[in-house]
N, C-alpha and C positions, 0 to 999 in steps of 0.2 A: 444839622438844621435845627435853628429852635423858633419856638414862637415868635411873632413880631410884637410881644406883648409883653413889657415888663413889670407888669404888676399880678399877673392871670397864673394862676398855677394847670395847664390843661392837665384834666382827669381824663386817660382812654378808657374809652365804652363803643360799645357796637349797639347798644341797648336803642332799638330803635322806633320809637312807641310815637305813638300820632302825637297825646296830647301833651308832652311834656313841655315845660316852658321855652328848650329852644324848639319844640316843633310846636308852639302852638299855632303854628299855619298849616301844619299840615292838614288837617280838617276844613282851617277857614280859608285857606291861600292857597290849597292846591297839594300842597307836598304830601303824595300817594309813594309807594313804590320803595324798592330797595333799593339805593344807588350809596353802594359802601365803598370806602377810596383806604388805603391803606397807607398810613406816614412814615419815611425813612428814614433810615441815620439818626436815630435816636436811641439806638442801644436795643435792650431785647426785654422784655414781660419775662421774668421767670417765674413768677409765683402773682398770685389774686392782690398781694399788698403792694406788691409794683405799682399798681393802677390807681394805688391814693399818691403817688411821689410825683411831683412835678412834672414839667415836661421836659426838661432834659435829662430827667433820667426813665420816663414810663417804656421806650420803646416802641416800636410797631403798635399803632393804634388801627384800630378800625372806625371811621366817624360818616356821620351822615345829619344835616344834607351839606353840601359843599353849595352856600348860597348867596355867594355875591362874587363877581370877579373885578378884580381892579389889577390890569397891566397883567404880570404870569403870577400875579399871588392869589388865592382863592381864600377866601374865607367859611374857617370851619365852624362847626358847630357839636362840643360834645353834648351827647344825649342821658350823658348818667348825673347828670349833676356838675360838671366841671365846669369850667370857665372855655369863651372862645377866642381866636383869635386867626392870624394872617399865618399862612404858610406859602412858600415857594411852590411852583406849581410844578417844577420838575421834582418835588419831593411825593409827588405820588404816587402810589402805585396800583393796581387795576385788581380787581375784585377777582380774579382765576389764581391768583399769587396768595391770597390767602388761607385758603384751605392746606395747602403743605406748610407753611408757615409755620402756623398754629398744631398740625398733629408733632412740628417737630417739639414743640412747647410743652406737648402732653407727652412725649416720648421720654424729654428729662426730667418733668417734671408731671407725672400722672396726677396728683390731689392740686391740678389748677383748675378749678373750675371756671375760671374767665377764660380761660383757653376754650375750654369746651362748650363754653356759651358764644364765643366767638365765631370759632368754628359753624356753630349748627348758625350763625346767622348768615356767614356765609354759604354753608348748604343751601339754604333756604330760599336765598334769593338766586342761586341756579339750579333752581327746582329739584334740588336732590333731598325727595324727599323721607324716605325713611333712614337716611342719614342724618338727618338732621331733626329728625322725632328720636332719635338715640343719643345723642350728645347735648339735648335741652333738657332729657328727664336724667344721663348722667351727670348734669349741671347740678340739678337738684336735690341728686342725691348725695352729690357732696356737699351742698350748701343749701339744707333744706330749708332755714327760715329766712329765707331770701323772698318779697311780694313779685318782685320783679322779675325773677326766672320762669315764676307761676304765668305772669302776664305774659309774658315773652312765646313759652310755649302753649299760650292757651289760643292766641295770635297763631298760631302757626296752625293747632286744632284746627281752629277756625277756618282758615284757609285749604285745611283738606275735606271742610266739610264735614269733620267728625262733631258736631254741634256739643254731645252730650263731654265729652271729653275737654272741649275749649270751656264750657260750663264751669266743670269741676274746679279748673284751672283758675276760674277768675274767682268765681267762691272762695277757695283758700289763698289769693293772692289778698282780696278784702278781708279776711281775716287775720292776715301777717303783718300788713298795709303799718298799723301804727306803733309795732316794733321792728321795720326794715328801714333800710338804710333810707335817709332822704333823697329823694330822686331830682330837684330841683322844680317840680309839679307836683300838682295834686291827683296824687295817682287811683285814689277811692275813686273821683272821676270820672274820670280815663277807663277805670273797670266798669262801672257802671252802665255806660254809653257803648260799651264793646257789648257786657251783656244782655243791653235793649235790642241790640241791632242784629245780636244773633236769636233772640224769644222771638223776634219777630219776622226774620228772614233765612232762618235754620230751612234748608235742602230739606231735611226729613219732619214733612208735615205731623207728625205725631210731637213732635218737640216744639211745638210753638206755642208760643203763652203770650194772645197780645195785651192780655191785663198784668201779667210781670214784665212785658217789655217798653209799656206804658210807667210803670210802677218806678221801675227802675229808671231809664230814662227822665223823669221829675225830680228824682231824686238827684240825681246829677245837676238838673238847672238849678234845684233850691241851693247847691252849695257853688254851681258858677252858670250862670244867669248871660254873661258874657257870648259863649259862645254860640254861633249862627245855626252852625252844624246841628247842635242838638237839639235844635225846634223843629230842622229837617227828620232828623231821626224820631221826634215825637211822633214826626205828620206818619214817617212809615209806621211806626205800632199804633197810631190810630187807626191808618189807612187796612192793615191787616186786621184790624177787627172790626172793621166795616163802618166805624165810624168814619165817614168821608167830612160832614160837616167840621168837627174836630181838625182832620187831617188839614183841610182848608185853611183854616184858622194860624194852625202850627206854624204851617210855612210862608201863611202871612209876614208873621213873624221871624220868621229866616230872613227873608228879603225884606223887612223893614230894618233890621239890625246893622248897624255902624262896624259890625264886624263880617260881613258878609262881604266873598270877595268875587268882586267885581267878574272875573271866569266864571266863577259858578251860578252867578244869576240867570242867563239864560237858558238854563239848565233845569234850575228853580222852578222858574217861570213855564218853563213846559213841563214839570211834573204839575202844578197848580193849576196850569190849562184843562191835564189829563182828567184830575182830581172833580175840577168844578163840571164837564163833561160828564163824568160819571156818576157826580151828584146829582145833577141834571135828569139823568135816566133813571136813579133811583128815585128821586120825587114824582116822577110821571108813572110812575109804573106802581107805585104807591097809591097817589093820588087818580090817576086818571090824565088825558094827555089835554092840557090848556091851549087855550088859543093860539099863547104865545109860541107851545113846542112842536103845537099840530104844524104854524105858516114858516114854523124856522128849519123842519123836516125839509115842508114842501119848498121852502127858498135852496134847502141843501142840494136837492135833486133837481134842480131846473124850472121846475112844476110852477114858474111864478104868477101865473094868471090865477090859477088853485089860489095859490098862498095869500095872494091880493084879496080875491072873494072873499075867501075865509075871514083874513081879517077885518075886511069891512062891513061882514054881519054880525061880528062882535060886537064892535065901535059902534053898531046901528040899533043893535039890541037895546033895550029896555032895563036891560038886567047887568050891569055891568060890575065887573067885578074891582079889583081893589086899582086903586091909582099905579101901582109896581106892575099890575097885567096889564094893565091899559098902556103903561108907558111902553112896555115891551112887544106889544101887539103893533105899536104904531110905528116901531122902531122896524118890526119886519115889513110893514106893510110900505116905509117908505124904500126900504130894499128892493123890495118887489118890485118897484114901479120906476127905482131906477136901471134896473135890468130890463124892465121893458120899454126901458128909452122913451117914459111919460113924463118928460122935464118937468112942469108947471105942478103936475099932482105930485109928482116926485120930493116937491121943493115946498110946497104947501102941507103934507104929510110932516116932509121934517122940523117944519116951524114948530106945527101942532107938537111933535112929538118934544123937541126941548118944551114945550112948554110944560106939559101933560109930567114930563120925568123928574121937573124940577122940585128940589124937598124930597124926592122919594131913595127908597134906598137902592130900586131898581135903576136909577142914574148911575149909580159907580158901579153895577154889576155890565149892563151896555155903554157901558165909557168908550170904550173904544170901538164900537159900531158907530156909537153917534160922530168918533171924529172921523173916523172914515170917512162915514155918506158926507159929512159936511167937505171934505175934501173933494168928492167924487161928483155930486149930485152937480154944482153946478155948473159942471163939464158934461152934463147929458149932450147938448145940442153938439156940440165937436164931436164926441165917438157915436151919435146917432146916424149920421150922414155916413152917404155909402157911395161914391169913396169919398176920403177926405182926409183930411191931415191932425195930426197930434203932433208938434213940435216937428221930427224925422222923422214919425212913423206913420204913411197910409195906413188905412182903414179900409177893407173893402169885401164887398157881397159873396161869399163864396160863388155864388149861383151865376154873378156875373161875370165872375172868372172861370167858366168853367169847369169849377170841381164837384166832387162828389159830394153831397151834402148830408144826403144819408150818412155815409162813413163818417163826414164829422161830428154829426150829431151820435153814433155811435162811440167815437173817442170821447165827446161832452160827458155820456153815459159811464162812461168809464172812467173816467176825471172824477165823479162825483160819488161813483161807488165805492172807490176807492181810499176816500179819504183825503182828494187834494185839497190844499186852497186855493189852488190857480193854476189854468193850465193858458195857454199860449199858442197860435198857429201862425205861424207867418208862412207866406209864398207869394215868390218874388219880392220880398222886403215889400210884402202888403198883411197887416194883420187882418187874417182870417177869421179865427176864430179867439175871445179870450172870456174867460170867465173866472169868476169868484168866488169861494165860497162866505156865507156868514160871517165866518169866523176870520178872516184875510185881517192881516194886520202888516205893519211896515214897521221897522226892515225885515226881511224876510231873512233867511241865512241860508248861503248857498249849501250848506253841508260840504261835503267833499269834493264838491263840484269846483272847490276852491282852487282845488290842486291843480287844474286844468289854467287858471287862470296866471297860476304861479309858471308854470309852463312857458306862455306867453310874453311874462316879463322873464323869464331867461329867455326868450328868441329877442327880445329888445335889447340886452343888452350887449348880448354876442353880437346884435346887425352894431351896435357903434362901438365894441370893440374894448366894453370896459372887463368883459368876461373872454378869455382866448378862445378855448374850447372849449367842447364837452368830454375833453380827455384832460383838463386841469384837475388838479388830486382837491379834494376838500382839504387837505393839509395846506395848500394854498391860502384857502380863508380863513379855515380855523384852526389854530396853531395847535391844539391838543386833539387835534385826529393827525398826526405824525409820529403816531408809534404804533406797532405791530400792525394786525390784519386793517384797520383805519388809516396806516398811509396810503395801503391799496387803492380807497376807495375812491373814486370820482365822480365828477358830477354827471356824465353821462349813467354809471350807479342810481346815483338817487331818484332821476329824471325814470329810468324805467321799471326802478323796484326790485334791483340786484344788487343790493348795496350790502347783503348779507345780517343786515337787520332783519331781527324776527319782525313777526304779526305783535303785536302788543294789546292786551282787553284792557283789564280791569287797572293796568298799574300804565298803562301808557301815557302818552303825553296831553291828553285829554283831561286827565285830571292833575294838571299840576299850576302852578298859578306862572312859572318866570318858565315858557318855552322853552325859550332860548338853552339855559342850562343846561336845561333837563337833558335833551339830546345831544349839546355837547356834552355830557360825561355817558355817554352809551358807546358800547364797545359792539363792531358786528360777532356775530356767531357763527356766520358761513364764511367763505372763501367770496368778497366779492367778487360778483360776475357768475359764479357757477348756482346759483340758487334765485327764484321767483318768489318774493312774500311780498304780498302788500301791507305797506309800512308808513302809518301816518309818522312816524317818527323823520324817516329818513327826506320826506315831503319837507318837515316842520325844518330839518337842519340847514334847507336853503333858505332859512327865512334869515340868519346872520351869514350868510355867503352872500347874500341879495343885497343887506344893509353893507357891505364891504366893497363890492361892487358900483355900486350910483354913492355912492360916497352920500350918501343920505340915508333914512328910512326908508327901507322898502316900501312900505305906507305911502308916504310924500309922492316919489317915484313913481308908482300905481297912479294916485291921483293925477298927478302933471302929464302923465305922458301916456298914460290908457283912459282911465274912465270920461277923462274930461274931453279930451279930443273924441272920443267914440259919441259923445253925449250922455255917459251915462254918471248922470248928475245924484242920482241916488245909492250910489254904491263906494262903500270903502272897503279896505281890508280891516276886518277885526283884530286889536293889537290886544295883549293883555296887560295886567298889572306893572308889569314891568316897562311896556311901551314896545315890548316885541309885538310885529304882526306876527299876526297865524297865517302861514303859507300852505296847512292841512286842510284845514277848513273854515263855515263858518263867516265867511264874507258875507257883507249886510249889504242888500240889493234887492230887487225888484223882478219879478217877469221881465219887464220889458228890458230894464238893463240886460237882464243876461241873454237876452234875443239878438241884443247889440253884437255881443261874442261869438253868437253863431252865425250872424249875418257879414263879420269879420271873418269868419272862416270860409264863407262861402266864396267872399271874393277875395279870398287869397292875401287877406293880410292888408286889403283896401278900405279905406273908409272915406266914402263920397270922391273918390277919387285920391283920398291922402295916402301917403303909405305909414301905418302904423308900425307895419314889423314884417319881414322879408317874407316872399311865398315860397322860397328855399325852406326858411323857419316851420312854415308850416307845415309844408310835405312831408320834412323831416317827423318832425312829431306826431302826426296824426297816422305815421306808418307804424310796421310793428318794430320793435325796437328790442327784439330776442326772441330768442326761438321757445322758450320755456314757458311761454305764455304767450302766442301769437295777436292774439286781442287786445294786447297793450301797448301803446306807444312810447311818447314821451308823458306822463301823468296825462294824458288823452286815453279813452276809451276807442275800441275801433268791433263795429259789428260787420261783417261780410256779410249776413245773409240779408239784413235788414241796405246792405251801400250805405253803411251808414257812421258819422263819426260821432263822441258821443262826450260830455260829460255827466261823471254819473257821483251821486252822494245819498247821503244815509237818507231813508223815507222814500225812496225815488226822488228825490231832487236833482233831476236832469235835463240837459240839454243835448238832446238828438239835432243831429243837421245830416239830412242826406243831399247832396252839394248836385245831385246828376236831377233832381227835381226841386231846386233852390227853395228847399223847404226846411224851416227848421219850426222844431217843437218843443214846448220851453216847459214843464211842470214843478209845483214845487207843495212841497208838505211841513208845517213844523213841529208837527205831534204825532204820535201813533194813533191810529184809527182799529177802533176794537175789534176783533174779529177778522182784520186783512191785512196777511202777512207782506211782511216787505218784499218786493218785489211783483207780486200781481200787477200791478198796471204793467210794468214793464212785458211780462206774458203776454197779459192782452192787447197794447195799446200798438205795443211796436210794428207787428204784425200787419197792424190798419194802414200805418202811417200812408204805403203806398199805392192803396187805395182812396187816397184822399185825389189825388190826381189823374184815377183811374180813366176817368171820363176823357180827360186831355192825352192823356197815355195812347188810347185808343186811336 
């Protein structure tokens, strides 16, 4: 097999480093993780100087990332410096095959040090780890003024958490840096941004220096200015020294950059949420609590008649303070008073208030409150009426439906302790209750609750037949899961989280910019079927089974054939860079949309009488769907003690439906809230749920 490149000499390397020039996306475009593929039929590595001779004679490479597909050729990418180009895709071979490979390399030939730099990268990415802390520093010791092996193993430190050790490492990689071989990037860097990120985020608090991880990180943008990443990385060694203003600033600048990619924005955008939050409570707590922080507590916790008063003895005072508190004082106060369904003040408030904002620099810190309330406010008189209509949705009195009102306003209590932006009650497809916090903004992201909905569109497409079963192999749809333990696995696998794919953190598909790939080149670890992990990866894999299937986007598909018929007009699936939807998570929706979903489930796969997707479909899924995990179904949640079916995602963003009291409870979060772990509401809230109907129960 030779390259499909006749001008490109490929150099094999396993050298796998974020910022070299063919990965300089991996920082700005995703590409996290070790995903090493090995090339065959090109003869064999005997010695380190093999690895400068062309590609028909270098043998067995190890390369990463494998990042384009076109037909079964895959496009590689060497990471040491070489040139790229097109290989056959049957000329792969899987990341388990390389560690005996490479010892047999070192067997005839011991003084190869690219063998055993190979090798340990191989270790490394099957977590073998003091294997592979043995073969980086024998790397080195046969080829000590190499910057590169320095970086390699100091990248590995770093990952065991030995902070003082990955230090050492990069210190004398920047000192070899401008007599080692060219790496095809700027590798001074690449070191530099590695060692902000560990002064600043090093495990062992004794080892953090956020004026060296400040120091160093600048130092990096003065010589590449370019990349997005390292304005994020400023923000966290500002953010670690407690400069939050700074840190705000930084990642301003992250997400204003032309290199910022599009995945990791909303990612950005909720650490910056976190950041400005946190600034927030250290100015008050500095200063003393303003007007504006006293009426936007009391708006957070319900208190709106409070927060109303308050701010109109401000605005009445004599003594008023600067035009930026004034604007924000007026901003809460017309909050207030459209939570308390006072249309006319409500709407008169917000006049005053663009007016009062306009010029100041407090307009673009409440930008998105003001389009809010402008959206909301003058819809007062439609959600004030009890009952009454919003497009498909009643509105109506708890009190006059016989519920429990106490217990709602106990779950309200809990919504708001908790950190929601919005919580949701329906019963009998009548909203109940729904509130919002300050901060609510649109689209919302369903988190992982996404997975449920991907769920759905496989019961849609199994009911017309373009999907067989749930016993079709994923070698069906995706041609390179047709070898070893991956011909096993099937779609009914993935659907329950038996698919023998691990849990995946820090390197899973989450942080990578092209999905799709990603988990097509992931190989399982267990014996599908015999093991329970949950696996955003193996969720994300039906997002090209799904595009194969409706012979369209999955996306498109969604859109035509669920949200729109349901009426849910504010909801897509999140696609990335690439144009793959995310079938894991992270679909951009609303409360009320995803109430839609639970009130589909209640009647069985009905909407206004239509049929969206079979009630066979749904029983199926919402059961348990293996014994190793009885709570889980088809990517549906199922709680017994609560009768309750559920979708559930990161923050609590879920959707409960208990179908025996046609009630469903819809909550959603898009930041962490300080001091409440994830999960609390679920503790407290689920518990009430059926006490909201107590009254009617009886």
């Amino acid at each position: 097999m030779r390259l499909q490149r006749t001008t490109s000499a490929f150099i094999a390397s396993v050298c796998l480093v974020a910022g070299s020039r063919a990965f300089a996306q991996t920082a700005d475009s995703g590409w996290v993780g070790q995903r090493i593929v090995m090339l065959s039929g090109m003869g064999e590595v005997h010695s380190p100087l093999d690895s400068m001779q062309v590609a028909s004679q270098v043998g067995i490479n190890l390369v990463m990332p494998v990042t384009r597909v076109e037909g079964r050729r895959l496009w590689v990418v060497s990471t040491s410096g070489g040139d790229s180009g097109w290989v056959d895709s049957d000329a792969v071979r899987r990341l388990p095959e390389a560690i005996p490979y490479f010892t047999h390399l070192i067997e005839r030939e011991p003084s190869n040090w690219d063998a055993y730099l190979r090798r340990a990268e191989a270790e490394h990415a099957l977590n073998q780890r003091d294997a592979a802390t043995a073969d980086y520093s024998k790397a080195i010791e046969l080829h000590p003024a190499e910057a590169f092996l320095y970086l390699r193993r100091g990248r590995h430190y770093n990952s065991l958490r030995a902070c003082d050790r990955a230090l050492s490492d990069f210190d004398k990689a920047i000192t070899l840096a401008p007599t080692s071989a060219p790496q095809g990037y700027n590798l001074v860097v690449e070191l530099y941004s590695l060692e902000s990120s560990v002064y600043s985020g090093c495990a062992d608090s004794t080892l953090r220096d956020p004026r060296r991880a400040i120091a160093t990180i600048q130092h990096a943008i003065a010589l590449d200015s370019t990349r997005a990443t390292f304005f994020v990385i400023l923000a966290g060694a500002y953010a670690s020294g407690g400069n939050l203003t700074a840190a705000v600033d930084a990642l301003k600048r992250a997400l204003a950059s032309p290199g910022a990619a599009p995945s990791y924005r909303p990612y950005w955008q909720r650490q910056l949420d976190e950041y400005e939050r946190a600034l927030a409570t250290q100015r008050v707590k500095r200063q003393g609590s303003s007007a504006s922080d006293s009426a936007m507590a009391l708006n957070r916790t319900g208190r709106w008649s409070e927060a109303a008063d308050q701010a109109r003895r401000y605005l009445a005072s004599a003594r008023l303070g600067s035009r930026d508190e004034s604007c924000r004082v007026r901003v809460m106060l017309a909050y207030s008073e459209m939570q308390l369904v006072h249309q006319d003040s409500a709407n008169a408030v917000l006049a005053s208030a663009d007016s009062t904002c306009e010029g100041t620099r407090a307009k673009e810190e409440m930008a998105h409150d003001l389009a809010q309330l402008h959206r909301n406010v003058p819809g007062l008189a439609r959600l004030g009426a009890s009952p009454s209509s919003d497009g498909s949705w009643a509105t109506g009195d708890p009190r006059t439906l016989g519920l429990n009102v106490r217990a709602l306003e106990g779950h309200l209590s809990i919504c708001e302790r908790t950190g929601a932006d919005a919580c949701l009650v329906v019963y009998r497809d009548t909203i109940v209750q729904e509130w919002y916090s300050p901060r609510y903004r649109e689209p919302m992201y369903a988190m992982s609750s996404t997975k449920s909905i991907t769920a759905l569109l496989v019961g849609m497409l199994l009911d017309e037949g373009r999907l067989k079963s749930l016993d079709d192999r994923v070698c069906t749809y995706v041609r390179n899961w047709c070898d070893g333990l991956r011909a096993r696995v099937t779609l009914r696998h993935l659907l329950s989280m038996t698919s023998g794919l691990p849990r995946m953190y820090a390197n899973g598909v989450g942080y990578t910019s092209d999905k799709d790939k990603f988990v097509e080149d992931l190989t399982p670890t267990n014996e599908p079927g015999s093991s329970w992990a949950y696996s955003n990866e193996g969720a994300q894999l039906l997002s090209p089974i799904l595009d194969a299937a409706a012979g369209e986007p999955i996306q498109d598909y969604a859109l035509r054939r669920l949200f729109r018929p349901l009426g849910m007009d504010h909801t897509r699936l999140h696609a990335d860079g690439k144009g793959h939807a995310w079938t894991y998570a992270d679909a951009e929706t609303t409360p009320r949309d995803l109430a839609r979903l639970g009130r589909l489930i209640l009647h069985k796969g009905l909407s206004d009488g239509r049929r969206i997707v079979s009630q066979a479909w749904i029983e199926t899924a919402t059961q348990p769907s293996q014994q190793m995990n009885p709570r889980y179904g088809l990517l549906w949640w199922i709680d017994p003690e609560a009768k309750a079916i559920a979708m559930h995602g990161h923050l609590d963003t879920d959707v409960h439906i208990l179908p025996d009291l046609a009630l469903v409870v819809v909550r959603m979060q898009t930041r962490p809230f300080a001091g409440v772990p994830e999960g609390t509401y679920e503790r407290e809230a689920v518990p009430l749920y059926r006490e909201f109907v107590a009254r009617e129960a009886h």
